[in-house]
Biotite code that builds the C-alpha atoms (Angstrom):
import biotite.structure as struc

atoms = struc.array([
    struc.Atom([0.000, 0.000, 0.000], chain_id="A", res_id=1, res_name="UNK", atom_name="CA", element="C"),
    struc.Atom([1.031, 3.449, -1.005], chain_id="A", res_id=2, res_name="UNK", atom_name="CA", element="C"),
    struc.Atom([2.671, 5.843, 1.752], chain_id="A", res_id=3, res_name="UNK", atom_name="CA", element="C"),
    struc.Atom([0.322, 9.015, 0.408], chain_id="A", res_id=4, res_name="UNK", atom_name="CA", element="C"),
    struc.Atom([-2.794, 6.539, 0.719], chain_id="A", res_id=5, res_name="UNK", atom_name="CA", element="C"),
    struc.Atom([-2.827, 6.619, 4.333], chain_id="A", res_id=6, res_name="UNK", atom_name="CA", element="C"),
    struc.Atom([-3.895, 10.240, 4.462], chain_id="A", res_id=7, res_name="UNK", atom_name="CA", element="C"),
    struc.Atom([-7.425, 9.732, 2.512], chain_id="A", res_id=8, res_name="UNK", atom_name="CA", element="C"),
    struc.Atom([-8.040, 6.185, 4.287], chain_id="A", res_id=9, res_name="UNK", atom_name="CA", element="C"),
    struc.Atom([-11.285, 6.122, 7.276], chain_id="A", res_id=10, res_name="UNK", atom_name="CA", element="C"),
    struc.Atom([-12.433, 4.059, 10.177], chain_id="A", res_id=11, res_name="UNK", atom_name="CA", element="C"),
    struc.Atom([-14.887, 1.750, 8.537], chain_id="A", res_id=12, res_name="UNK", atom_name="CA", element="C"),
    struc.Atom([-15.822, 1.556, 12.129], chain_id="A", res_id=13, res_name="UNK", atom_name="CA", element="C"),
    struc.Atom([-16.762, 4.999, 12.910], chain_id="A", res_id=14, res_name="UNK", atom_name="CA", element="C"),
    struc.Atom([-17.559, 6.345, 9.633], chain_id="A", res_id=15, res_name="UNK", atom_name="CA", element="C"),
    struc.Atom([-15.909, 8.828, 6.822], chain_id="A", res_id=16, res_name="UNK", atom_name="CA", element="C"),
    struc.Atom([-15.184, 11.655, 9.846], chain_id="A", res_id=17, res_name="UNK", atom_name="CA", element="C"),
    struc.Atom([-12.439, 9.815, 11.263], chain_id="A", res_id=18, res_name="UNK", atom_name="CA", element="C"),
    struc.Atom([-9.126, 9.439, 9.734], chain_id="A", res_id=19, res_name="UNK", atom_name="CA", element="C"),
    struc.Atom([-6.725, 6.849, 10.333], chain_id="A", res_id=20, res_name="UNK", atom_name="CA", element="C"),
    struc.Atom([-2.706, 6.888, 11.437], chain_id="A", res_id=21, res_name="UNK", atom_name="CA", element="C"),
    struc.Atom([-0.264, 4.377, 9.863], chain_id="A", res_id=22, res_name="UNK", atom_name="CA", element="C"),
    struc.Atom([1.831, 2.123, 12.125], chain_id="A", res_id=23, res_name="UNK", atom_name="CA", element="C"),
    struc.Atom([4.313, 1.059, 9.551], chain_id="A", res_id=24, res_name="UNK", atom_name="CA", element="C"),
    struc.Atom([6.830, -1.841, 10.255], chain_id="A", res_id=25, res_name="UNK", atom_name="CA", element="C"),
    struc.Atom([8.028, -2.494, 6.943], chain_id="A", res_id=26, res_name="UNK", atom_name="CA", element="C"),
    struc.Atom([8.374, 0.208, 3.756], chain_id="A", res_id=27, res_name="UNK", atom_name="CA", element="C"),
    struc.Atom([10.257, -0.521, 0.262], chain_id="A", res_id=28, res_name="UNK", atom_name="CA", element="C"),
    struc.Atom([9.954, 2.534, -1.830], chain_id="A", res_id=29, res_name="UNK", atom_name="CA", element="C"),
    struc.Atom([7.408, 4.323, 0.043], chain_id="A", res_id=30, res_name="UNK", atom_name="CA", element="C"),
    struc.Atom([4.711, 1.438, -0.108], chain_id="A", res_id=31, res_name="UNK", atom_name="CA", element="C"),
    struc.Atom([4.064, 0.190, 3.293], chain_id="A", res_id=32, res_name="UNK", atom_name="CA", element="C"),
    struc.Atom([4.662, -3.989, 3.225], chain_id="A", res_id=33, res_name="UNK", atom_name="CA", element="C"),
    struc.Atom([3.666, -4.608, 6.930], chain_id="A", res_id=34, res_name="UNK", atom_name="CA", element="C"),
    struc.Atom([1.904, -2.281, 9.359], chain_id="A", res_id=35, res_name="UNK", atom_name="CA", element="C"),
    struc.Atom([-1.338, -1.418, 11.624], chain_id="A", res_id=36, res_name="UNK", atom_name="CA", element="C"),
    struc.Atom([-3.755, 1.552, 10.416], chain_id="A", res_id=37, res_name="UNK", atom_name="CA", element="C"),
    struc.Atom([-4.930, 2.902, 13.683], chain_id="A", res_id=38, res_name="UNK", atom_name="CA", element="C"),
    struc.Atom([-8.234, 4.720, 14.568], chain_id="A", res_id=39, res_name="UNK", atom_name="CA", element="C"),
    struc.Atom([-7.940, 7.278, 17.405], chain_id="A", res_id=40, res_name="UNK", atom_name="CA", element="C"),
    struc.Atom([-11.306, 7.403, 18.167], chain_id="A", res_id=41, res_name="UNK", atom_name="CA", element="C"),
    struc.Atom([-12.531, 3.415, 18.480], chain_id="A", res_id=42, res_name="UNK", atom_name="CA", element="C"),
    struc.Atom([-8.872, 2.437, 19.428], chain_id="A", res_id=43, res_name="UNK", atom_name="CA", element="C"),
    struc.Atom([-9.514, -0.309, 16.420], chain_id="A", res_id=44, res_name="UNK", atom_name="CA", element="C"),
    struc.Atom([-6.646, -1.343, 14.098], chain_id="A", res_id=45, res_name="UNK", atom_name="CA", element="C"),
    struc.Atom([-6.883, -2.500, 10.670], chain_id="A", res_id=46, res_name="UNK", atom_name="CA", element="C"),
    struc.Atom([-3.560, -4.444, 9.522], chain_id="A", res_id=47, res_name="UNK", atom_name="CA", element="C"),
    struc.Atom([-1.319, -4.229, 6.133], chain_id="A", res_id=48, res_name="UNK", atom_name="CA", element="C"),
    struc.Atom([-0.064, -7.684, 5.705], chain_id="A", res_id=49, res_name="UNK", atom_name="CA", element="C"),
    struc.Atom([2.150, -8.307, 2.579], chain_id="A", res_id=50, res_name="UNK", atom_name="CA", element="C"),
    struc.Atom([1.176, -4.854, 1.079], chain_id="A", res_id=51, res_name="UNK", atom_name="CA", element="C"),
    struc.Atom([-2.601, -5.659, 1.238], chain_id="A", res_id=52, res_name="UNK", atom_name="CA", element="C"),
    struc.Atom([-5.165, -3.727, 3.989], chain_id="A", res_id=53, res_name="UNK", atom_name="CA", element="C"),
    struc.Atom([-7.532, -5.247, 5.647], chain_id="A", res_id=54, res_name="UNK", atom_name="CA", element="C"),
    struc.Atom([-10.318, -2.597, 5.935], chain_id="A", res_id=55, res_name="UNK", atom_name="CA", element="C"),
    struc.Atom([-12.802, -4.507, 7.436], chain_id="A", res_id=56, res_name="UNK", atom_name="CA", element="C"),
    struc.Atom([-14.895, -3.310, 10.290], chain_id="A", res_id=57, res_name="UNK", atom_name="CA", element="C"),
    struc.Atom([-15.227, -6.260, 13.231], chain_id="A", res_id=58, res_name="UNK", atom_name="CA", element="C"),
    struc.Atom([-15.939, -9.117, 12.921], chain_id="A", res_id=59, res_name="UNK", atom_name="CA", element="C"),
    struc.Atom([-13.355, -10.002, 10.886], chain_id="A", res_id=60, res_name="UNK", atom_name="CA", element="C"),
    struc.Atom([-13.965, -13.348, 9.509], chain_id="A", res_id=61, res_name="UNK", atom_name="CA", element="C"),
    struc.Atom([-11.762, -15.366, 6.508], chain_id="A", res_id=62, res_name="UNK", atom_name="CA", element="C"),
    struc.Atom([-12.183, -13.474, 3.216], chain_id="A", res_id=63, res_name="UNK", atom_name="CA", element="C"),
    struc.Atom([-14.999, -14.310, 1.309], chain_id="A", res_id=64, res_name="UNK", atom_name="CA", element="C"),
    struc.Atom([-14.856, -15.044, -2.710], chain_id="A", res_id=65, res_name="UNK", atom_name="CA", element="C"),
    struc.Atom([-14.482, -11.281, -4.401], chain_id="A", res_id=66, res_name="UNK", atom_name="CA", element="C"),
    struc.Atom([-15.275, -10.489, -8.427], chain_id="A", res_id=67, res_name="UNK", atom_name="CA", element="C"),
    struc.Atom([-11.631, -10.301, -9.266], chain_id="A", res_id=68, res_name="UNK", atom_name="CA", element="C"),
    struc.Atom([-10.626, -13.571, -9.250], chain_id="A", res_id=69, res_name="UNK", atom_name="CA", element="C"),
    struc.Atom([-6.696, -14.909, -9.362], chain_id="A", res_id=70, res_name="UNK", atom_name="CA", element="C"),
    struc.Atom([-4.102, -12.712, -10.712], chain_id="A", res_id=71, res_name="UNK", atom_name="CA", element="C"),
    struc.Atom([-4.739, -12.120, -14.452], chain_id="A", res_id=72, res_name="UNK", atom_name="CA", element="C"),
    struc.Atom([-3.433, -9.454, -16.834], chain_id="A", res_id=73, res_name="UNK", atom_name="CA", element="C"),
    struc.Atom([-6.546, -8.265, -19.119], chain_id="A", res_id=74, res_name="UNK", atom_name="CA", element="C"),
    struc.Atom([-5.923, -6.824, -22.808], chain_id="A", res_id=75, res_name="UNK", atom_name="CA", element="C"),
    struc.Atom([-4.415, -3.405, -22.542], chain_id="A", res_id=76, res_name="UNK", atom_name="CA", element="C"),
    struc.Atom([-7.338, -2.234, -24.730], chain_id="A", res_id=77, res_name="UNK", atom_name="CA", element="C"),
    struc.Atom([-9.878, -3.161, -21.614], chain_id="A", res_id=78, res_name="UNK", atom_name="CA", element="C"),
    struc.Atom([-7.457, -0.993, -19.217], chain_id="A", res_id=79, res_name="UNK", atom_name="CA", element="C"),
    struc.Atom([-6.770, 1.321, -21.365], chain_id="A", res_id=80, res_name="UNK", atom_name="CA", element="C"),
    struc.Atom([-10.985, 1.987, -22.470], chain_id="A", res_id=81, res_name="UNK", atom_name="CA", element="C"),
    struc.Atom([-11.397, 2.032, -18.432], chain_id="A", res_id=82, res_name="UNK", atom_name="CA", element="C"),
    struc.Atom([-8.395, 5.117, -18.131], chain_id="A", res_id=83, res_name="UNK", atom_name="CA", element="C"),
    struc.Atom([-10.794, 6.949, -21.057], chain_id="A", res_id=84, res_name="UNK", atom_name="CA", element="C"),
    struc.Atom([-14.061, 6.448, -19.462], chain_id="A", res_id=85, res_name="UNK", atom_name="CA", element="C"),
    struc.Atom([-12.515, 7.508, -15.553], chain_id="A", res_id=86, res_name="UNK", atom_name="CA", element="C"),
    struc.Atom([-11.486, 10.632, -17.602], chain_id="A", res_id=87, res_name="UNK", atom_name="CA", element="C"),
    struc.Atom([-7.963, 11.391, -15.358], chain_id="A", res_id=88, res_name="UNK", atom_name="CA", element="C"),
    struc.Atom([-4.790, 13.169, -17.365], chain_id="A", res_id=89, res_name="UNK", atom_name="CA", element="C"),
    struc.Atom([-2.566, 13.706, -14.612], chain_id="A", res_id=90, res_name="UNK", atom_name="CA", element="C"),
    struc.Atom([-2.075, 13.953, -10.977], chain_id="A", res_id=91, res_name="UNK", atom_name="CA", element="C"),
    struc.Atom([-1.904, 14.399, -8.244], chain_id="A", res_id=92, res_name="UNK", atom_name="CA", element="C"),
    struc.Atom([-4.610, 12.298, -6.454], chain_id="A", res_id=93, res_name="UNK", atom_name="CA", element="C"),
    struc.Atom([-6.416, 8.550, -6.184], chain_id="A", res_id=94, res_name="UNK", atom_name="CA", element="C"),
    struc.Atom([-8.233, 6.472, -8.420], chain_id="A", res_id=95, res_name="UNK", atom_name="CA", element="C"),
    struc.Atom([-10.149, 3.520, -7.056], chain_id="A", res_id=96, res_name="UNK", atom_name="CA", element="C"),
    struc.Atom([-11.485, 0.707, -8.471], chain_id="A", res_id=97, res_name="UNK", atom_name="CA", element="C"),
    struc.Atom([-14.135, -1.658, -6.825], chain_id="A", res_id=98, res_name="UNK", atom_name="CA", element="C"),
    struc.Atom([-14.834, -4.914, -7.660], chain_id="A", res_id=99, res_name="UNK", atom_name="CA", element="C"),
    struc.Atom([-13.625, -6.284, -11.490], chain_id="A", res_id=100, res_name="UNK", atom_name="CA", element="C"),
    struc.Atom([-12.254, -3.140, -12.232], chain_id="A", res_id=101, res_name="UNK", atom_name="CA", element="C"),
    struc.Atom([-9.695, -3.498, -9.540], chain_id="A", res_id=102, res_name="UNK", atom_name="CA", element="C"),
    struc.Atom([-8.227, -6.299, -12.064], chain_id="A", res_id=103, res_name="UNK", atom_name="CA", element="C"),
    struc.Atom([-6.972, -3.102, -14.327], chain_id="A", res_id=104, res_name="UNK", atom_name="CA", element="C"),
    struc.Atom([-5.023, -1.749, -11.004], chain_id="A", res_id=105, res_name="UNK", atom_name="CA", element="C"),
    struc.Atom([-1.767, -2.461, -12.411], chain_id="A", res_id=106, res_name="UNK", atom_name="CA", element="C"),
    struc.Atom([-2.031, -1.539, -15.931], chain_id="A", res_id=107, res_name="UNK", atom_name="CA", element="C"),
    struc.Atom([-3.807, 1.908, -14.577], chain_id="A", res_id=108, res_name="UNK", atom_name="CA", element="C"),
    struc.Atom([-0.787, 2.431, -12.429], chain_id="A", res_id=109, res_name="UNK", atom_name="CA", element="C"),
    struc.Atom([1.430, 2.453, -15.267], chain_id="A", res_id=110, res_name="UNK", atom_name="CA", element="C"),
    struc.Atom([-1.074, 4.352, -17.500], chain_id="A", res_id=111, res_name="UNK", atom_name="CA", element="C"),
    struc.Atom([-1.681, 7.202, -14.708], chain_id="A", res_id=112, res_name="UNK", atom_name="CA", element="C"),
    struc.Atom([1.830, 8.240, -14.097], chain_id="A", res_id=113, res_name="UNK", atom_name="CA", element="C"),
    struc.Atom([1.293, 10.425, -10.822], chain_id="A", res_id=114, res_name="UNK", atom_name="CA", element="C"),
    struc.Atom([-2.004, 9.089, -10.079], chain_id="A", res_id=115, res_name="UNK", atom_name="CA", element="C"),
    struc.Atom([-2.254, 6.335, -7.004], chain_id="A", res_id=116, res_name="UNK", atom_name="CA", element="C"),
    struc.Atom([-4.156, 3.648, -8.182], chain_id="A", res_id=117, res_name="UNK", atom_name="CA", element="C"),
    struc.Atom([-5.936, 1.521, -5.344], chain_id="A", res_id=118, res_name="UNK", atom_name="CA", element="C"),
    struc.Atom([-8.299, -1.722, -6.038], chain_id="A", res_id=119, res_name="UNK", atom_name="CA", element="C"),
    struc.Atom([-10.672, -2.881, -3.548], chain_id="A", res_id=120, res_name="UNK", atom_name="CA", element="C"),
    struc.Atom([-11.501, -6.966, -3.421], chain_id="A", res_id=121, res_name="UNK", atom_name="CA", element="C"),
    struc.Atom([-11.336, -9.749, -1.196], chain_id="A", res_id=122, res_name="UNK", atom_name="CA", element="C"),
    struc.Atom([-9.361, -11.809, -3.875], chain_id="A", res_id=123, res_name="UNK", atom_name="CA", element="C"),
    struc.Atom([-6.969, -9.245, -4.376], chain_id="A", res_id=124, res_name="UNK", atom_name="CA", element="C"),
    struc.Atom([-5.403, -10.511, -1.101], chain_id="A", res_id=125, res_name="UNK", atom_name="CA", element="C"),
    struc.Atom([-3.829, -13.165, -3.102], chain_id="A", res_id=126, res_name="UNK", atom_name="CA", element="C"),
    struc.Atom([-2.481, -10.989, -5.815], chain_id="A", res_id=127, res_name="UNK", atom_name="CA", element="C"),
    struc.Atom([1.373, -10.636, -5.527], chain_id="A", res_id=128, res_name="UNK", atom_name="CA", element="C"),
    struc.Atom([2.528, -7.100, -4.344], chain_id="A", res_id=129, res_name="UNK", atom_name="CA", element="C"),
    struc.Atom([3.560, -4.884, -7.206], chain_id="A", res_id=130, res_name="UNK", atom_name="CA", element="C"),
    struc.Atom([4.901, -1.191, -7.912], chain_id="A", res_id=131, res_name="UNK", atom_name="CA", element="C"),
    struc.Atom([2.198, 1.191, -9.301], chain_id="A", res_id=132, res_name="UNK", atom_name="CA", element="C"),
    struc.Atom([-1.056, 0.511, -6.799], chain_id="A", res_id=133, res_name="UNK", atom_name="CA", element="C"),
    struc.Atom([-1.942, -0.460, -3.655], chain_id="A", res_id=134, res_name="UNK", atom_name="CA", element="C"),
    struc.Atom([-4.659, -3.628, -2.626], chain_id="A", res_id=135, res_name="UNK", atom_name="CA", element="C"),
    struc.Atom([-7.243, -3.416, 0.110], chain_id="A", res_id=136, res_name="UNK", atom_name="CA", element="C"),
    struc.Atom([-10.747, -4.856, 1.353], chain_id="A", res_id=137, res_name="UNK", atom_name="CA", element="C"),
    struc.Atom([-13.166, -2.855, 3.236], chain_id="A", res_id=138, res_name="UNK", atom_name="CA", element="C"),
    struc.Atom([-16.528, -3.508, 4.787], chain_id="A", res_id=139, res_name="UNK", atom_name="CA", element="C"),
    struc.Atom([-18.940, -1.644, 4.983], chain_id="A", res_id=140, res_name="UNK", atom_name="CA", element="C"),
    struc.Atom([-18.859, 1.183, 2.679], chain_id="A", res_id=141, res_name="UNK", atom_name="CA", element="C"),
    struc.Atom([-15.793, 2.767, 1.415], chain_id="A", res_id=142, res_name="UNK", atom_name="CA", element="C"),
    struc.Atom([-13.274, 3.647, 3.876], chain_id="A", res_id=143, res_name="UNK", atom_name="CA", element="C"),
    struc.Atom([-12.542, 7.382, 2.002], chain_id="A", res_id=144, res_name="UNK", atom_name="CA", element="C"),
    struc.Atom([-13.193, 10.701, 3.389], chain_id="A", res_id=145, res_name="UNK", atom_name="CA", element="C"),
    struc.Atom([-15.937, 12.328, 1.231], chain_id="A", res_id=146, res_name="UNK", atom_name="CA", element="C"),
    struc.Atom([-15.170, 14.203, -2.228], chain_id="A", res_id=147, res_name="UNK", atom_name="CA", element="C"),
    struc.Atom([-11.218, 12.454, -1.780], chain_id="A", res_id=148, res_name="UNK", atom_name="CA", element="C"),
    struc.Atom([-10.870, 10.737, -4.632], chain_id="A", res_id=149, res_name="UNK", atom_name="CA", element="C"),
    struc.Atom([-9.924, 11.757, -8.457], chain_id="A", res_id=150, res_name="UNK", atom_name="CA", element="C"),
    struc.Atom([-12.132, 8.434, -10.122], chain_id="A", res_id=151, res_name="UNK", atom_name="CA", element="C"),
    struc.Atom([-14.047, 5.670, -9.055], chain_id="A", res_id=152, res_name="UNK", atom_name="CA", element="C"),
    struc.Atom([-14.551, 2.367, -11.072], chain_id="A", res_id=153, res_name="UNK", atom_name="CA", element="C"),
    struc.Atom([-17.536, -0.009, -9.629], chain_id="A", res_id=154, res_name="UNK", atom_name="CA", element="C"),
    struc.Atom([-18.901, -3.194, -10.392], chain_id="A", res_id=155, res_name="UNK", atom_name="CA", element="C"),
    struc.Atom([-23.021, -2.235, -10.704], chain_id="A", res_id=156, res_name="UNK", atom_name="CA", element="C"),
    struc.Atom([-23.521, -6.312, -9.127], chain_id="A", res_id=157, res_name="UNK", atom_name="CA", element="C"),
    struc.Atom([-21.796, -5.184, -5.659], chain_id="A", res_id=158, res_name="UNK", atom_name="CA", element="C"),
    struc.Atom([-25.232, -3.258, -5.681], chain_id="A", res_id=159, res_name="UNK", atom_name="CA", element="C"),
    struc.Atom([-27.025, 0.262, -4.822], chain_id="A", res_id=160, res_name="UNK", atom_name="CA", element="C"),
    struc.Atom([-25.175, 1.260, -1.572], chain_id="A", res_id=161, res_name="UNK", atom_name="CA", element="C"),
    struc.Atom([-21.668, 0.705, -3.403], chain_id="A", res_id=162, res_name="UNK", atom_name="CA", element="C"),
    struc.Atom([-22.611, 2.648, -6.016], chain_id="A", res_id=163, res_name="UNK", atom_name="CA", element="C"),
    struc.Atom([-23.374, 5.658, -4.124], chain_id="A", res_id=164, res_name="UNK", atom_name="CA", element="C"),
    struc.Atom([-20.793, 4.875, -1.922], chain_id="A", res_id=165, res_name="UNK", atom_name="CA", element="C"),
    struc.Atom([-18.612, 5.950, -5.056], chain_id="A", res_id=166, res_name="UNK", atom_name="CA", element="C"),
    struc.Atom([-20.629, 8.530, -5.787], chain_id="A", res_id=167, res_name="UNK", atom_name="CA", element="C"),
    struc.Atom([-19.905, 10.419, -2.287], chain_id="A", res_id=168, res_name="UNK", atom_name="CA", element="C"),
    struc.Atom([-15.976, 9.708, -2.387], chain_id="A", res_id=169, res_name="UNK", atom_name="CA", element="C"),
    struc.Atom([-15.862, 11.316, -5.966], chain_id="A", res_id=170, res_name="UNK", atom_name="CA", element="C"),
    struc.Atom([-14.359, 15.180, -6.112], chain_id="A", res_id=171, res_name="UNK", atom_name="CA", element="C"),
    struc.Atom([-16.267, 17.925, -7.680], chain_id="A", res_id=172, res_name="UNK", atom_name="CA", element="C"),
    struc.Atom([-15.159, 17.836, -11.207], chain_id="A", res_id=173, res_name="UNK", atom_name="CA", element="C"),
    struc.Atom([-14.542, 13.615, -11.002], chain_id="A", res_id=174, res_name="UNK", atom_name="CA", element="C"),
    struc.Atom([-16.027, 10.743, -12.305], chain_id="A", res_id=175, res_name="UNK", atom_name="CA", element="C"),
    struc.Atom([-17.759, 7.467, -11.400], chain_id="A", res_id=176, res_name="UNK", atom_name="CA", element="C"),
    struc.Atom([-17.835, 4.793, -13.838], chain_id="A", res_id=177, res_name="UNK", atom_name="CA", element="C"),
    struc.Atom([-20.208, 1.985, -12.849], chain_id="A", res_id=178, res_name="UNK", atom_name="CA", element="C"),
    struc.Atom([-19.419, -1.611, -15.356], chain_id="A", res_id=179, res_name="UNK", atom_name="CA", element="C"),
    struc.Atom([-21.902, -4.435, -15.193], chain_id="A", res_id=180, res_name="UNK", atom_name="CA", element="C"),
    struc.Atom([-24.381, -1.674, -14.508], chain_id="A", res_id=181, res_name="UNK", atom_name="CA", element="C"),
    struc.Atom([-28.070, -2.853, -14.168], chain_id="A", res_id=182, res_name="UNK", atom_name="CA", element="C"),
    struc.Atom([-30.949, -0.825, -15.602], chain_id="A", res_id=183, res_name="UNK", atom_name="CA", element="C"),
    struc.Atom([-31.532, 1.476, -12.514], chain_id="A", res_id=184, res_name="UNK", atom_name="CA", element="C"),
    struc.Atom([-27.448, 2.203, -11.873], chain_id="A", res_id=185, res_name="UNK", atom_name="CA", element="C"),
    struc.Atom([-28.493, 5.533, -13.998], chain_id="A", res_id=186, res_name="UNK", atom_name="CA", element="C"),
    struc.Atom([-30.834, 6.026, -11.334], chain_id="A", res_id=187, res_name="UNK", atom_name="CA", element="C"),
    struc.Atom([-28.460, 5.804, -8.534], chain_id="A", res_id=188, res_name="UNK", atom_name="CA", element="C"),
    struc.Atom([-26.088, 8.066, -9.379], chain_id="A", res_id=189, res_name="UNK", atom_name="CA", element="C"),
    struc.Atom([-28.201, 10.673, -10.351], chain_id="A", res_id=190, res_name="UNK", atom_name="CA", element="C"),
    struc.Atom([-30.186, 10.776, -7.056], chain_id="A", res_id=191, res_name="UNK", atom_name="CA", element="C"),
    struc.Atom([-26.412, 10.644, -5.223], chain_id="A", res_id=192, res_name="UNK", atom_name="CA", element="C"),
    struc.Atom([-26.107, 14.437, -7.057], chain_id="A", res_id=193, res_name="UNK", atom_name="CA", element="C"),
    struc.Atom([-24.056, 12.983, -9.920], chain_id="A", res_id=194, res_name="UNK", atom_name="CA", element="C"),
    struc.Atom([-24.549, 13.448, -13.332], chain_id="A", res_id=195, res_name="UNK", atom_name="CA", element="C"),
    struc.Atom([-25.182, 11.102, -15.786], chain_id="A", res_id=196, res_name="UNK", atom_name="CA", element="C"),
    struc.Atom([-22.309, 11.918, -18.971], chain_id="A", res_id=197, res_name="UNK", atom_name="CA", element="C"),
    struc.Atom([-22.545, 8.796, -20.856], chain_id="A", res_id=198, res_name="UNK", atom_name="CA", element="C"),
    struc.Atom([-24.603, 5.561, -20.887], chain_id="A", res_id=199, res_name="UNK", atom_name="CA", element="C"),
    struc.Atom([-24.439, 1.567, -23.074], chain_id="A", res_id=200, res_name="UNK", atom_name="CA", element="C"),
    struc.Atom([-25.287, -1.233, -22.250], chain_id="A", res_id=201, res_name="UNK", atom_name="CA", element="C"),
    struc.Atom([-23.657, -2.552, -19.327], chain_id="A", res_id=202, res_name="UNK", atom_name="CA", element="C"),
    struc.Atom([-21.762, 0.665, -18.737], chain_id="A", res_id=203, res_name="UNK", atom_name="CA", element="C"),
    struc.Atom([-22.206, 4.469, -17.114], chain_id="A", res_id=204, res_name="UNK", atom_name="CA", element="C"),
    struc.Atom([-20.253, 6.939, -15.961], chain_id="A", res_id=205, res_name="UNK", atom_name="CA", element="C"),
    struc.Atom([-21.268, 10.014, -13.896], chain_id="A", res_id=206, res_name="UNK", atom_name="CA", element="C"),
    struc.Atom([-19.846, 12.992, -12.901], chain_id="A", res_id=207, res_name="UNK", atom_name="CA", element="C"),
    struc.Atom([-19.974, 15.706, -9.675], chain_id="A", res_id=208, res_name="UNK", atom_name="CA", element="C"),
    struc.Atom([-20.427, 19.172, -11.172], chain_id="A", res_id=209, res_name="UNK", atom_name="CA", element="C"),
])
């Protein structure tokens, strides 16, 4: 996990008010390896093991199946569509990507430059830890401070609250993108405050004003 990450990371405890301080025990080039993320308000701590957080509010039980599946590499076009639609030139700032999107977290690092790249799936524990982005799991919600984040990719299966989940971590002037969108995903975003820039089958993306 990125160094910088640390300072847009919440409690998924306590909510999106309360920040979280890194405990590091191990960092190779500014991503943390091994370490504790620590909330000062519920005294909680959320561990980095092998580069990947564990976000997940108590109980914590084994990691259920995600919508990533084992480490892949998809066709550049895929990642490279997914950079267009999240609409992000340059940095600074953090792009996230929920879900099957999160599978494009390495070929987004290298597309982004400056941009921290951060995927979100249980199965992403199992991924091997590489330059360019940072792997966590969180539960529930999105453990971001609101209006943080540059871009969010979702998977429309993980469902309404996800969705505008995304929508409230997304900066004024930022995008959501929403794949495997159902019907009603237009629907969601636009009663989040988002607006709806471009719709297909299967795909949306929004936007904050």
């Amino acid at each position: 996990m990125h160094l910088l990450l640390t300072d847009r990371l919440t409690c998924s405890r306590c909510g999106p008010e309360f920040g979280l301080i890194l405990l590091a025990e191990a960092i190779h080039d500014r991503m943390v390896a091994q370490g504790l993320l620590g909330c000062p308000n519920c005294r909680d701590q959320f561990p980095i093991v092998d580069g990947f957080g564990d976000l997940r509010a108590p109980p914590r039980r084994d990691l259920i199946d995600g919508l990533v599946g084992p480490h892949s590499t998809p066709p550049a076009a895929e990642s490279e569509r997914l950079a267009a639609l999240i609409g992000v030139a340059q940095g600074p700032g953090t792009v996230l990507l929920v879900g099957s999107p999160a599978a494009h977290g390495g070929a987004l690092g290298g597309l982004l430059g400056d941009i921290q790249v951060l995927g979100l799936d249980p199965d992403l524990a199992t991924w091997p830890d590489e330059p360019g982005w940072s792997r966590i799991v969180a539960r529930p919600g999105l453990p971001f401070f609101s209006r943080a984040l540059r871009g969010v990719a979702v998977d429309g299966r993980l469902g309404r609250a996800i969705v505008e989940e995304a929508a409230r971590v997304v900066a004024p002037r930022s995008r959501v993108v929403v794949v495997e969108s159902p019907p009603e995903a237009a629907d969601w975003l636009r009663e989040a405050g988002l607006e709806v820039m471009a719709e297909e089958p299967g795909t949306i993306v929004g936007a904050r004003a």
